[in-house]
Every structure is written in structure tokens, then in C-alpha cells.
Residue frames relative to the residue before (quaternion, step in Angstrom):
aa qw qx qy qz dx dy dz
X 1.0000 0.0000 0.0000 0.0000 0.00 0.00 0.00
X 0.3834 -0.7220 0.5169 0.2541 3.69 -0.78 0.89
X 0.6868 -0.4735 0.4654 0.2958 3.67 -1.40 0.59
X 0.3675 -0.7063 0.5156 0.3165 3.21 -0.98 0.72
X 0.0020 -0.8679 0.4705 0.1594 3.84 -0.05 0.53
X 0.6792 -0.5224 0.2981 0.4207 3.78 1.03 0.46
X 0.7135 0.4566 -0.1814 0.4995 3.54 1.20 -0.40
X 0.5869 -0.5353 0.4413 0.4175 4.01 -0.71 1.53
X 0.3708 -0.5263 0.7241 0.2475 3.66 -1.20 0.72
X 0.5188 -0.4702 0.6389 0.3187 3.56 -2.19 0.77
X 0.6768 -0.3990 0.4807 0.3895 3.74 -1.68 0.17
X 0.6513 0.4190 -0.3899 0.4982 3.52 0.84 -1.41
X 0.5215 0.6782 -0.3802 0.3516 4.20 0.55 -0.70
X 0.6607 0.4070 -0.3418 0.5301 3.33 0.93 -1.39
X 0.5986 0.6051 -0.4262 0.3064 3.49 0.37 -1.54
X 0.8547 0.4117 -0.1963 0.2480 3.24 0.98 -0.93
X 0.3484 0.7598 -0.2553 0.4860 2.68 2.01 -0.28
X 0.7712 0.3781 -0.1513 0.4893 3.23 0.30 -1.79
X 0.6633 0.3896 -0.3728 0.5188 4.04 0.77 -0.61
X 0.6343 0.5139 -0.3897 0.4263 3.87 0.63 -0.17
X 0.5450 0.3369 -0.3992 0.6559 4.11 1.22 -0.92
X 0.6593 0.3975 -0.5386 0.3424 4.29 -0.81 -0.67
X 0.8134 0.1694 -0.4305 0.3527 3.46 -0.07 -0.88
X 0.6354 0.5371 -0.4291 0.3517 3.96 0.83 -0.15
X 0.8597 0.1683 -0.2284 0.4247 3.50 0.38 -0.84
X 0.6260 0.6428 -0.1920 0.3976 3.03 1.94 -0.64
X 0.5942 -0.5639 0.3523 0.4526 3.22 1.44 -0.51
X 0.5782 -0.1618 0.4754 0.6430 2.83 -0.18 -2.17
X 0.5673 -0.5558 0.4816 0.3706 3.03 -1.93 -0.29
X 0.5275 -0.5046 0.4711 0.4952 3.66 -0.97 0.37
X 0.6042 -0.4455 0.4465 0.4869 3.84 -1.75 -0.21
X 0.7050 -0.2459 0.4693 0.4714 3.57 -1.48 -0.05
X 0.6092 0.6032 -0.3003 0.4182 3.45 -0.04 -1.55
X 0.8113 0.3699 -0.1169 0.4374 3.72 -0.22 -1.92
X 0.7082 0.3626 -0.3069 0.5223 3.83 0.69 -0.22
X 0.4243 0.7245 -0.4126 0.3534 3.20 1.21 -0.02
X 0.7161 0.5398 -0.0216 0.4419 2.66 1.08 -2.18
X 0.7040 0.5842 -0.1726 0.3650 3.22 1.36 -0.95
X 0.3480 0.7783 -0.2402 0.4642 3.14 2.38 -0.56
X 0.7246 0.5005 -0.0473 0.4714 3.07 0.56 -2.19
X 0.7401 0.1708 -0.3556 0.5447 3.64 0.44 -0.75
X 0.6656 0.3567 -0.5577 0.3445 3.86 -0.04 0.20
X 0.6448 0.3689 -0.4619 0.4846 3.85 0.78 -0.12
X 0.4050 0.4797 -0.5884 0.5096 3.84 0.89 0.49
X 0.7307 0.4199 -0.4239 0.3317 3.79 0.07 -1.04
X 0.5763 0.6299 -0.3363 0.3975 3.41 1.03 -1.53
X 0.6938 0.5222 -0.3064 0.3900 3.58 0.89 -1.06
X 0.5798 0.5425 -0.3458 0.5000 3.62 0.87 -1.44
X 0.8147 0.3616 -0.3069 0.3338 3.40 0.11 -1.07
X 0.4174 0.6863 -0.2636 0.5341 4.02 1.54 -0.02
X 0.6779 0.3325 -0.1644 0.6348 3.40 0.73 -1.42
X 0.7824 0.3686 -0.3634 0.3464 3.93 0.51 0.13
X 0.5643 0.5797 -0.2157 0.5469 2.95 1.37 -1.01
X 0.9357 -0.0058 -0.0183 0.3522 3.69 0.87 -0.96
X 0.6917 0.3677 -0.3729 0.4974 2.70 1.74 0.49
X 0.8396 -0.3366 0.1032 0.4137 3.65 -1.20 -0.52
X 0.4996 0.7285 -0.3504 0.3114 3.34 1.40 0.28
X 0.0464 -0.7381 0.6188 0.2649 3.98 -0.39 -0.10
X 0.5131 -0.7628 0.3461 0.1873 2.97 -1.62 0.69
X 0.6085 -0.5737 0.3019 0.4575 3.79 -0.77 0.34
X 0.5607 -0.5023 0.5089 0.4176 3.60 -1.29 -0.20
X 0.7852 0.1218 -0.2074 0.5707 3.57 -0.85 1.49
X 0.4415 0.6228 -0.5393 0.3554 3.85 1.09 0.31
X 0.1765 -0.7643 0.5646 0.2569 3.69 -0.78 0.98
X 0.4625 -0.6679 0.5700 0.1230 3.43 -0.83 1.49
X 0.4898 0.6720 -0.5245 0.1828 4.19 0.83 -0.62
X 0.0349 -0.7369 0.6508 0.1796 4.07 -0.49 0.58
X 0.6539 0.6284 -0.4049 0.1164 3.32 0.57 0.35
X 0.3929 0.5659 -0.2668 0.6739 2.52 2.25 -0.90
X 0.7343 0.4344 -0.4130 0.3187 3.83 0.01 -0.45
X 0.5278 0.5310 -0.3047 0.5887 3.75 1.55 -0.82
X 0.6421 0.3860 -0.4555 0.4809 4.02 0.87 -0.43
X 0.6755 0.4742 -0.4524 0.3378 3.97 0.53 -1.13
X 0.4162 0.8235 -0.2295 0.3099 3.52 1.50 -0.63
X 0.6940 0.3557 0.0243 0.6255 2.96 0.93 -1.93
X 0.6052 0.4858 -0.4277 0.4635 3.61 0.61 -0.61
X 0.7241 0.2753 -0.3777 0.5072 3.97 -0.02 -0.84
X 0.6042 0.5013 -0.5128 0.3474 3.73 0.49 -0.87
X 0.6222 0.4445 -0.3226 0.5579 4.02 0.67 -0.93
X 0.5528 0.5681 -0.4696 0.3887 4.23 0.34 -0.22
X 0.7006 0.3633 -0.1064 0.6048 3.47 1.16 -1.79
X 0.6004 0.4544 -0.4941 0.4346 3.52 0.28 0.10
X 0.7682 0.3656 -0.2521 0.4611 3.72 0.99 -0.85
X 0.7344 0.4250 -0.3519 0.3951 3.46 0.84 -0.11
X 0.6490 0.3553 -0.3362 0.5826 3.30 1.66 0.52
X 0.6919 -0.4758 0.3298 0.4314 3.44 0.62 1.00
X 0.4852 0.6123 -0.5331 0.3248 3.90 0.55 -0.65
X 0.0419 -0.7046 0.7027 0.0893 3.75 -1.38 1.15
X 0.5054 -0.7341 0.4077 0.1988 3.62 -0.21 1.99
X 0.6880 0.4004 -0.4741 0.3763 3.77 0.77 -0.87
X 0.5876 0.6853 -0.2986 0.3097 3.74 1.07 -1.01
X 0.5906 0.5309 -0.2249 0.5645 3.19 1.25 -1.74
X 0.7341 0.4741 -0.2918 0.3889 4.11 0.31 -1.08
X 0.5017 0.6712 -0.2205 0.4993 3.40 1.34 -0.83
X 0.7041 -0.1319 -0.1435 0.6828 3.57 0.59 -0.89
X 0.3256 0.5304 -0.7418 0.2500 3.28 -0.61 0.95
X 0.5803 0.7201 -0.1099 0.3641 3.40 1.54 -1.30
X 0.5776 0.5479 -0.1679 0.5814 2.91 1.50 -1.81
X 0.7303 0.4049 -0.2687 0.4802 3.57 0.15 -1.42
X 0.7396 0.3520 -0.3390 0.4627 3.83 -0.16 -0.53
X 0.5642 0.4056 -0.4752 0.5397 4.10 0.76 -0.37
X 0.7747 0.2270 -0.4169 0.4178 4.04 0.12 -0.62
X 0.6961 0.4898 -0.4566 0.2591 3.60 0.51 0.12
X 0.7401 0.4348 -0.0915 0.5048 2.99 1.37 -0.86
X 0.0326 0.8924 -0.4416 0.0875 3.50 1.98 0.62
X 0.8101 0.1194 0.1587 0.5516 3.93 0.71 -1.85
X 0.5847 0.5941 -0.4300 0.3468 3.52 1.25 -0.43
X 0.6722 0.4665 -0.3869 0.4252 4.17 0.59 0.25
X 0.6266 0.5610 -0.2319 0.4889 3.24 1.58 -1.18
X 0.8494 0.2462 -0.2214 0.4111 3.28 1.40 -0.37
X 0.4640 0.7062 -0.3673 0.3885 2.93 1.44 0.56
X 0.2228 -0.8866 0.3470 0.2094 3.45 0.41 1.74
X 0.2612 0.6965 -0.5067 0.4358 3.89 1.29 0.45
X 0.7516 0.2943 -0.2411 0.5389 3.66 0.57 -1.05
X 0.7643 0.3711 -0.3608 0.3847 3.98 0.26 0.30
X 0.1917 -0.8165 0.4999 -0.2162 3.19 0.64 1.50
């Protein structure tokens, strides 16, 4: 595990981060399949805790309200499946960027929904 040195780790950092704890404390990685699943139930939690925190729900006794820790379990499987299928997150974010700045060049700026 690397040192905490006060400065945001790079994407490639996490990648490494997260592929350096699975195969040491974690073992191995789960299958494709099982992080899949694991995707879904942490953006279920991420949700529950949204719909309390900000929406019309209240929460139970002993419900843990933390979205941060949920936005980390989030990122944590999403970086598992990115590394066990070859996916390099800064590359993939890079043009994802690229691809949403030429589609989406005028289509928010002019979308008079957003100028309230």
C-alpha cells in the first residue's frame, strides 16, 4: 500500500492501489460476473442513502447515512472491473471527455430547462 502523501492519487495510482490490496489481502479478484453484481448493490446503497439524505424519505434507526464511504465502495468495485478487464480508467476518462465535449458542444447551454 503506498503512503499517504497529502496529494489526490492519479486514476492509474488507484488502479494500483486497488490491484495491489485484492491480490494481498484480498486474495484474488472476484469473477467479472460477482463485481458486476457488486456494482448494482453498491449503487443500490449509494441510492438509499440519496433518497434519504435528499430526498423524501427519512431514515431508519441505525441506517448509516455516510455517502462517502458509499461513493468510495462505488469507485472501489468500479476500479476492480476496470482492472480485471484490461480497462486503463485515465485513457477510458480522457475520451469519454473527448466524446461528450464534441457531442454535447451547445446542447446544455442551449437547453432552456437548464437556465432557470
Amino acid at each position: 500500500m503506498e503512503e499517504k502523501t497529502g496529494e489526490s492519487p492519479t486514476l492509474r495510482q488507484v488502479q494500483e492501489m486497488v490491484d495491489g490490496w485484492i491480490r494481498t489481502v484480498g486474495v484474488r479478484y472476484f469473477s467479472p460476473l460477482t463485481n458486476m453484481a457488486v456494482l448494482a448493490e453498491e449503487t443500490g446503497e449509494v441510492a438509499r442513502v440519496m433518497a434519504r439524505l435528499y430526498g423524501d424519505q427519512s431514515a431508519k434507526p441505525g441506517d448509516s447515512l455516510d455517502l462517502a464511504d458509499e461513493l468510495a465502495d462505488l469507485l472501489w468495485v468500479t476500479v476492480a472491473i476496470a482492472n480485471q478487464t484490461g480497462v486503463d480508467l485515465t485513457e477510458a476518462l480522457e475520451r469519454n471527455m473527448e466524446k461528450k465535449t464534441r457531442r454535447d458542444a451547445t446542447r446544455h447551454r442551449d437547453n432552456k430547462k437548464l437556465t432557470l
